[in-house]
SEVEXPA-826256 format. One record per residue (C-alpha): residue number from 1; residue in three letters; chain; x, y, z. Coordinates in steps of 0.2 Angstrom, whole numbers. Example, Ala and Ser with C-alpha at 12.3 -4.5 7.8 and 13.67 -1.06 7.14 Angstrom:
SEVEXPA-826256
ZALO     n   res   chain      px      py      pz
ZALO     1   ALA       A      62     -22      39
ZALO     2   SER       A      68      -5      36
END
This chain:
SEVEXPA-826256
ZALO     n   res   chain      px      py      pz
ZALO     1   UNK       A       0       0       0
ZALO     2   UNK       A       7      17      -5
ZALO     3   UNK       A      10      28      10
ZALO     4   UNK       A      -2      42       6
ZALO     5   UNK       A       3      55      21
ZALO     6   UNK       A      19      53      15
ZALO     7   UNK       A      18      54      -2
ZALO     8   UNK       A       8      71       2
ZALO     9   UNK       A      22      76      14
ZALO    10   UNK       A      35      75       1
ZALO    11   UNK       A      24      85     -13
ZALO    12   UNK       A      21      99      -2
ZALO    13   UNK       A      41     100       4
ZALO    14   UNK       A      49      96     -12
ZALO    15   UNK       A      53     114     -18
ZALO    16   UNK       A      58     117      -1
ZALO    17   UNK       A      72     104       2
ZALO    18   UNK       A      75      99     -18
ZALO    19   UNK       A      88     111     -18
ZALO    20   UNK       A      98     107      -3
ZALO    21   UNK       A      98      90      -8
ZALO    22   UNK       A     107      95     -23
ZALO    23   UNK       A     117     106     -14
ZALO    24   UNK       A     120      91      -3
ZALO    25   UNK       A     125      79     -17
ZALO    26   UNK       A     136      90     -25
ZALO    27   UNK       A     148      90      -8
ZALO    28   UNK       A     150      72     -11
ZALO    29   UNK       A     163      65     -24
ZALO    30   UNK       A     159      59     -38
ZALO    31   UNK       A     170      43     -41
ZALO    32   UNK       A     170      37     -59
ZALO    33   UNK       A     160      20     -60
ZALO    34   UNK       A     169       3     -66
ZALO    35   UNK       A     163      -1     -82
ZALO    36   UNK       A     149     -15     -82
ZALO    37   UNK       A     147     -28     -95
ZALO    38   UNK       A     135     -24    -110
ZALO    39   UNK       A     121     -37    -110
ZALO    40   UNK       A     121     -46    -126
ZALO    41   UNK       A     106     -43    -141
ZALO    42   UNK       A      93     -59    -139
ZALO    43   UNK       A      93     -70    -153
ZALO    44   UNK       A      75     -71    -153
ZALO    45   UNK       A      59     -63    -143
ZALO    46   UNK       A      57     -75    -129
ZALO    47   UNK       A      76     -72    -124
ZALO    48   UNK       A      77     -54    -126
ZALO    49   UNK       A      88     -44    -113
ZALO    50   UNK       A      86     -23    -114
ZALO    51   UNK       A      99     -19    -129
ZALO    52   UNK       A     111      -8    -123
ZALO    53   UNK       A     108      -7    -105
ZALO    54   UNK       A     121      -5     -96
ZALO    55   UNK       A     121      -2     -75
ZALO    56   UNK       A     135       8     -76
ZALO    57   UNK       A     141      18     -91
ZALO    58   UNK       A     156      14    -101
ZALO    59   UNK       A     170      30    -101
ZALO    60   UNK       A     181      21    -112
ZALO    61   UNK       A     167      12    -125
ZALO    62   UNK       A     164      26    -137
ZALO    63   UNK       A     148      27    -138
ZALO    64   UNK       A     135      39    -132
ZALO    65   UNK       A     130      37    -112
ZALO    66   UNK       A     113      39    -112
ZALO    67   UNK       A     102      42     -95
ZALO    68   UNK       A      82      42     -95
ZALO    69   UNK       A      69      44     -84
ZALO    70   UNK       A      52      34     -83
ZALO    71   UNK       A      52      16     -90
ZALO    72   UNK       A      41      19    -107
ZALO    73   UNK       A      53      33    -112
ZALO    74   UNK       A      69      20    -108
ZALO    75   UNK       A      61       9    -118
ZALO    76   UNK       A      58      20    -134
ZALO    77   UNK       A      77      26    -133
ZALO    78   UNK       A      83       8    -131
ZALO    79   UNK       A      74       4    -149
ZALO    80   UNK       A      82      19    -156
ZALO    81   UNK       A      99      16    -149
ZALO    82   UNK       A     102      -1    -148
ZALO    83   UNK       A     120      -7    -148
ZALO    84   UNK       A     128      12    -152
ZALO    85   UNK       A     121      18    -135
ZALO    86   UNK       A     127      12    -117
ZALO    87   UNK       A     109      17    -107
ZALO    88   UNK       A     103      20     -91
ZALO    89   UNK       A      85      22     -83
ZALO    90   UNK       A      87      33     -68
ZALO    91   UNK       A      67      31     -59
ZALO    92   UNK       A      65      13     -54
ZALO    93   UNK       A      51       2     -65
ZALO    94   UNK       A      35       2     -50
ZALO    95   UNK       A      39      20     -42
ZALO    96   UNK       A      29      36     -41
ZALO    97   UNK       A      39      44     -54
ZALO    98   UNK       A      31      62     -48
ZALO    99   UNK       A      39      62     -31
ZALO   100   UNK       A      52      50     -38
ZALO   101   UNK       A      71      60     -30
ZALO   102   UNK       A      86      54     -34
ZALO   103   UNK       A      98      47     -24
ZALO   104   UNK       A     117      53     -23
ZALO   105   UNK       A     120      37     -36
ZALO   106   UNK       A     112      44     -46
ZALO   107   UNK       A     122      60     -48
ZALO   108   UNK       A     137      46     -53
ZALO   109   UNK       A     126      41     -66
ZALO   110   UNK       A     120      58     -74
ZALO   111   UNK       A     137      66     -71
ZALO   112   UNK       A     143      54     -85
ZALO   113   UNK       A     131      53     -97
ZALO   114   UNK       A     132      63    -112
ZALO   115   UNK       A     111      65    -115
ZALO   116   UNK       A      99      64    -101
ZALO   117   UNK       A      78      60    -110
ZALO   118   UNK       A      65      65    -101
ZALO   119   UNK       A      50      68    -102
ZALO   120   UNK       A      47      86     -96
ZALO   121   UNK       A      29      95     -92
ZALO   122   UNK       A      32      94     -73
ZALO   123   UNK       A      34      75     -70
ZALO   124   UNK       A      55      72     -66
ZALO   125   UNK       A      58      87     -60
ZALO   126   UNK       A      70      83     -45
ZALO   127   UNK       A      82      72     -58
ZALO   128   UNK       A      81      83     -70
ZALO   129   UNK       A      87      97     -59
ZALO   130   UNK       A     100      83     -52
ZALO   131   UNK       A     106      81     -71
ZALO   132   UNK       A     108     100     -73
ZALO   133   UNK       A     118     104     -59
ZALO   134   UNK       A     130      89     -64
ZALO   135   UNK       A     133      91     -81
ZALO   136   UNK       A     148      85     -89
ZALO   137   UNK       A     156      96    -101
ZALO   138   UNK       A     145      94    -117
ZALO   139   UNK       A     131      87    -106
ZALO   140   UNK       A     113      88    -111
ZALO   141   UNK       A      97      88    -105
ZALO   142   UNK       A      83      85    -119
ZALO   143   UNK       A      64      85    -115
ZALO   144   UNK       A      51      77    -125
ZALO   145   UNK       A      35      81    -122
ZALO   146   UNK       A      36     101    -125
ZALO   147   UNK       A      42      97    -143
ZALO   148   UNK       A      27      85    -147
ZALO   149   UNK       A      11      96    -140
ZALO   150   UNK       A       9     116    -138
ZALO   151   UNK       A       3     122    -125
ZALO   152   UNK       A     -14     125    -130
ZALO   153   UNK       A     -14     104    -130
ZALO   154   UNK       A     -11     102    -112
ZALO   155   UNK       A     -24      91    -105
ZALO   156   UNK       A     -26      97     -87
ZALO   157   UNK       A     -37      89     -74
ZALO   158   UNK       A     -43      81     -56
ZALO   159   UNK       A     -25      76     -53
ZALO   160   UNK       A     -17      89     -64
ZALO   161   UNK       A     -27     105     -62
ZALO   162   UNK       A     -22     122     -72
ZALO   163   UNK       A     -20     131     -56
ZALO   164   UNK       A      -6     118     -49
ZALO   165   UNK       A       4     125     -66
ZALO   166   UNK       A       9     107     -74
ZALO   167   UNK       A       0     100     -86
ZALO   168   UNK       A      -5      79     -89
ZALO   169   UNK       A      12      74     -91
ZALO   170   UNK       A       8      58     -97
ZALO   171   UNK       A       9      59    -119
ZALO   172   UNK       A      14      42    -120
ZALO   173   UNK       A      -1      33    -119
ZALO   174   UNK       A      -8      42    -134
ZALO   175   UNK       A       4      32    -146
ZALO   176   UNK       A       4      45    -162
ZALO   177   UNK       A      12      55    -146
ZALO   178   UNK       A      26      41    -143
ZALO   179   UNK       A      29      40    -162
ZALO   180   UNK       A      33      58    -159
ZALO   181   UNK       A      46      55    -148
ZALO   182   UNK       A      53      40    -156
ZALO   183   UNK       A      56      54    -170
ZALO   184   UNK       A      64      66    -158
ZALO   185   UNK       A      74      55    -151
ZALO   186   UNK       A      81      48    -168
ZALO   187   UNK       A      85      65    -171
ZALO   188   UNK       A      94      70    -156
ZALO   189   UNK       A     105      54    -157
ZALO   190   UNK       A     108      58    -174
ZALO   191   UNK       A     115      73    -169
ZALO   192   UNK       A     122      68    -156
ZALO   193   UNK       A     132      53    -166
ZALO   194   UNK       A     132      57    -182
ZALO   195   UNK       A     142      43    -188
ZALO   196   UNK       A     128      30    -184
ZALO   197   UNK       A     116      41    -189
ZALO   198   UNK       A     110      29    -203
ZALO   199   UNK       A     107      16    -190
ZALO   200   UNK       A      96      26    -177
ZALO   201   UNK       A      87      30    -194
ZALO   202   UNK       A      82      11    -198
ZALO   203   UNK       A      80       6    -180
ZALO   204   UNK       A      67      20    -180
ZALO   205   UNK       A      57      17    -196
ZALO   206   UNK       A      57      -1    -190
ZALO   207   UNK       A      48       4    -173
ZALO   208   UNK       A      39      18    -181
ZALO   209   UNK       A      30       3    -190
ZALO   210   UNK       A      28      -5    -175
ZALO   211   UNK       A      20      10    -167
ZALO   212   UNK       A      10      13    -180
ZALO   213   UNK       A       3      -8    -180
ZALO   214   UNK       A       1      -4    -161
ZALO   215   UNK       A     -10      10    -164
ZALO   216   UNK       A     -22       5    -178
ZALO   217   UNK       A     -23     -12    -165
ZALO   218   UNK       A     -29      -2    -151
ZALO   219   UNK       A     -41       9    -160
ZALO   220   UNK       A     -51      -6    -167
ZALO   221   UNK       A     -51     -15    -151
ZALO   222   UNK       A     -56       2    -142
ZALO   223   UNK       A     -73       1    -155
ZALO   224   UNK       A     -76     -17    -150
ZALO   225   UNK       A     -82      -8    -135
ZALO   226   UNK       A    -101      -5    -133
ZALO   227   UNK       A    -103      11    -135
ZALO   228   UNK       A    -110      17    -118
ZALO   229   UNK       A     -97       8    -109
ZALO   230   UNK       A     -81      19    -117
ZALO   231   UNK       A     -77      28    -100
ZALO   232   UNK       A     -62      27     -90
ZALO   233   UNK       A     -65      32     -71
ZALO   234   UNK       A     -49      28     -63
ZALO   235   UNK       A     -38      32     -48
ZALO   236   UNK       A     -24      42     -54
ZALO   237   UNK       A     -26      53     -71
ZALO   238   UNK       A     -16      45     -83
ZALO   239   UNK       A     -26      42     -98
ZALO   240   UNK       A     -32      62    -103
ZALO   241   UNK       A     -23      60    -121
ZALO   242   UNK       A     -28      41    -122
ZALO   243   UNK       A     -45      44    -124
ZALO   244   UNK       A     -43      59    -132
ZALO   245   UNK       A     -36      50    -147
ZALO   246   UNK       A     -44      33    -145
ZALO   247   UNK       A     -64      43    -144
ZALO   248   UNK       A     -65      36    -124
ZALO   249   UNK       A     -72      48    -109
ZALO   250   UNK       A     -62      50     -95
ZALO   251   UNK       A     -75      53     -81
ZALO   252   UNK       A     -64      58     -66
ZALO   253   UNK       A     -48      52     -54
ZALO   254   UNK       A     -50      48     -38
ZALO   255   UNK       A     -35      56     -34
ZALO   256   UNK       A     -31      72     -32
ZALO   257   UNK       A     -18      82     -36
ZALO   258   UNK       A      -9      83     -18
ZALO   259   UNK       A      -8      65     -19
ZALO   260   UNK       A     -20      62      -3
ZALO   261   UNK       A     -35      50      -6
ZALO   262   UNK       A     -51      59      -9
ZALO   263   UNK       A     -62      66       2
ZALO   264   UNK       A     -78      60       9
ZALO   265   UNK       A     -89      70      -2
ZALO   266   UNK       A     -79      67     -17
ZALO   267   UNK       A     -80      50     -15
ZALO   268   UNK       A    -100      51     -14
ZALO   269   UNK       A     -98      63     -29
ZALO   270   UNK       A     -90      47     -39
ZALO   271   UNK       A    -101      34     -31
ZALO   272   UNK       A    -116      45     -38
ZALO   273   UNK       A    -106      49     -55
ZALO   274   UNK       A    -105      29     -57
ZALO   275   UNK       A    -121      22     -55
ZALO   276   UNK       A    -131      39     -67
ZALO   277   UNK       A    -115      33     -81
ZALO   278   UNK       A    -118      13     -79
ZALO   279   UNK       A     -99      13     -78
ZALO   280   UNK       A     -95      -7     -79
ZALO   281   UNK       A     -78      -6     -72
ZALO   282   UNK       A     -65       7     -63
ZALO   283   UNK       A     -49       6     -65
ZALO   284   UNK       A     -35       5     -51
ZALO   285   UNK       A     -16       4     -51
ZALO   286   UNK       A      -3      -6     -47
ZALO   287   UNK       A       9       9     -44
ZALO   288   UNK       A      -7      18     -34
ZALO   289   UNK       A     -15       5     -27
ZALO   290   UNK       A     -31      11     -15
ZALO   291   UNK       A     -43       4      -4
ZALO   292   UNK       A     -54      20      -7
ZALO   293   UNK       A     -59      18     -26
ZALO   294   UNK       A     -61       0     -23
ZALO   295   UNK       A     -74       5     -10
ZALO   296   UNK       A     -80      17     -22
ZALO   297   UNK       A     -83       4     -36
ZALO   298   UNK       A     -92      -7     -21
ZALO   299   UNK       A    -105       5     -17
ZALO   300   UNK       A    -107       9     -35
ZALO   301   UNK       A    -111      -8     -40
ZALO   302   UNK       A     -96      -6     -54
ZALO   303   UNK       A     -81     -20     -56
ZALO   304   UNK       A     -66     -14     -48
ZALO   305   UNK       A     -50     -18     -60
ZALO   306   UNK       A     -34     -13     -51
ZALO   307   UNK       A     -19     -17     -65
ZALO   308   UNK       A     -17      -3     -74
ZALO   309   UNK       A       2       2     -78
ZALO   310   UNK       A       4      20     -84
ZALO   311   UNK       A      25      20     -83
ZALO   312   UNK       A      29       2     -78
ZALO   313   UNK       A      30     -12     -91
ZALO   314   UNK       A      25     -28     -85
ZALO   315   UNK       A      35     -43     -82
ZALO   316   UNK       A      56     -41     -78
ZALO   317   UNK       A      68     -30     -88
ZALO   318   UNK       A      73     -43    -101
ZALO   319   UNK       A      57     -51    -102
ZALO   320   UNK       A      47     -50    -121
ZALO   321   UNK       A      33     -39    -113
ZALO   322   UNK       A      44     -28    -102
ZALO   323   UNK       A      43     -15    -115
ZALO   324   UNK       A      32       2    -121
ZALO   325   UNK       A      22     -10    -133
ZALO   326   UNK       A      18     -22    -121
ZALO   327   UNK       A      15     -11    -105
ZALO   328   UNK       A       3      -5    -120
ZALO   329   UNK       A      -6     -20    -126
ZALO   330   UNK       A      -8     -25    -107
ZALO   331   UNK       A     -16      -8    -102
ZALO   332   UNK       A     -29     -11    -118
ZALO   333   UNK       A     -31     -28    -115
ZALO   334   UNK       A     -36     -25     -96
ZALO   335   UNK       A     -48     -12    -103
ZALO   336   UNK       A     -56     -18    -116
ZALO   337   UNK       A     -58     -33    -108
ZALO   338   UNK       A     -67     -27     -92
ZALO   339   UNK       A     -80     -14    -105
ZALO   340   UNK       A     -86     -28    -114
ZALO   341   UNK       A     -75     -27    -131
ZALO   342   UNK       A     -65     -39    -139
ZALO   343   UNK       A     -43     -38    -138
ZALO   344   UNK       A     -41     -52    -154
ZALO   345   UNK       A     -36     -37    -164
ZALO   346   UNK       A     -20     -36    -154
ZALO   347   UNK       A     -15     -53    -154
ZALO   348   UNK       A      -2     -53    -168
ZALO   349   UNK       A       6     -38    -162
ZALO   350   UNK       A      23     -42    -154
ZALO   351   UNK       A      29     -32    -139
ZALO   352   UNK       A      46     -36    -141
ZALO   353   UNK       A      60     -24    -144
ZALO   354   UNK       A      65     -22    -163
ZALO   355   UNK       A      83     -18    -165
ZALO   356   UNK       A      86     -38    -163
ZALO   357   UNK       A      98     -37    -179
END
């Protein structure tokens, strides 16, 4: 069970103490890491290992150090990068990537890498202000998701409102959104390495295609749906671009946006909301996981489905489904299956990394 009074606790003093942190985790040395073994490319998708990933970077290997954030951005870059990028996921799979902070190990990590990717719109902030005060020489931080939407996009909402000044961080699971950033990544590692720029290209237009399988997948499962059933009511706001692309409603969060579980007349609010919709199902999370919406689905006579993954694959790192594409197809699948449509559609659609040349 998350620790909600905690979680709130850190919200409300993370602008206060972010910065001596930092200050803190400049004082202490940065000792250079011993290079680790690359894992090998898997000869086939049920033996795949994460191309590329590397615990600690390589200073001797040539090739671009890469750091990332949350686990669907990893995986993007590690399809783009494969073997010509040693890489490195800074938040853990499973964590609370809003009031995710780094620890001084990570500072080793970012002080080394050439590129850090992140997201941006409000969701890593702590690492990415950890990456900026340790920059190597030549070091980079690159964002994603203000190059992909403007600001008049911005999806703002019970656990993201306008007044809190971030919007909906989360892009990727609208998937024309992550073809976006596949794109900008190919780019900046094309720029960034010139000399392998052709193969960041075909590993790109090869996942591109993927995406692109992925998308048209989801949005014919999506219409299986009975129509009166295509409304999301879950616990944390994750899916606002989701449905705006694949013609579902999102009725509410349970959550709001200081991370504390609703209160008593909000939850009446969503029993209410629930039983004048006919909502079939709300959805709950394996990273927020909460007594109080499963009480709320109770009341409301709806099914209570608690295994939605918004940043955190499923399976193991190495594992076939470990990846964007299959945290995907698991999240639709859970859906579509608990509103009454039908997931055949996705069936042929491998979740499996595709730089496995």
């Amino acid at each position: 069970m998350v620790d909600t009074a905690l979680q709130t606790w850190v919200r409300k003093s993370l602008k206060s103490t972010r910065f001596s942190l930092l200050f803190l985790i400049l004082l202490v040395p940065v000792p250079l890491l011993s290079a680790a073994e690359e894992a090998p490319l898997a000869a086939s998708p049920s033996s795949i290992t994460s191309s590329g990933w590397s615990d600690a970077f390589e200073s001797e290997s040539g090739r671009l150090n890469v750091a990332t954030t949350v686990a669907p951005i990893s995986s993007i870059v590690r399809n783009i990068g494969g073997e010509q990028i040693n890489l490195r996921g800074i938040v853990p799979d499973g964590t609370n990537s809003h009031t995710f902070e780094p620890a001084p190990s990570d500072a080793r990590i970012v002080a080394q890498a050439d590129l850090l990717i992140a997201n941006g719109l409000g969701l890593e902030e702590p690492t990415i202000a950890l990456a900026e005060a340790n920059l190597k020489p030549g070091g980079e931080v690159f964002t994603l998701g203000d190059k992909t939407i403007s600001p008049d996009q911005y999806a703002y909402d019970f656990s993201f409102p306008k007044e809190g000044g971030y919007p909906n961080p989360h892009l990727w699971t609208n998937v024309p959104y992550a073809m976006r950033y596949a794109e900008l990544v190919a780019g900046k590692l094309q720029e960034r390495d010139p000399v392998h720029a052709e193969y960041y290209q075909d590993n790109f237009e090869r996942y591109l295609a993927l995406l692109e399988r992925l998308d048209e997948g989801i949005m014919i499962a999506i219409g299986t749906i009975p129509e009166d059933n295509r409304k999301l009511l879950t616990y944390h706001d994750s899916w606002a671009y989701f449905a705006q692309h694949y013609d579902m409603t999102v009725l509410g969060a349970a959550q709001p946006a200081d991370f504390s579980e609703p209160s008593p007349q909000e939850v009446a609010e969503f029993i209410n909301q629930i039983r004048a919709e006919g909502v079939p199902a709300v959805f709950g999370s394996e990273v927020f996981p909460s007594d109080v919406l499963e009480q709320i689905a109770d009341e409301a006579g709806a099914r209570y489905v608690d295994e939605l993954r918004d940043d955190d694959p499923p399976g193991d790192p190495g594992d076939p489904h470990n990846t964007y594409v299959g945290m995907m197809l698991y999240n639709v699948e859970v859906m579509v299956t608990a509103l009454g449509g039908d997931i055949q559609v996705l069936s042929d659609i491998p979740p499996y990394d595709t730089n496995l040349s």
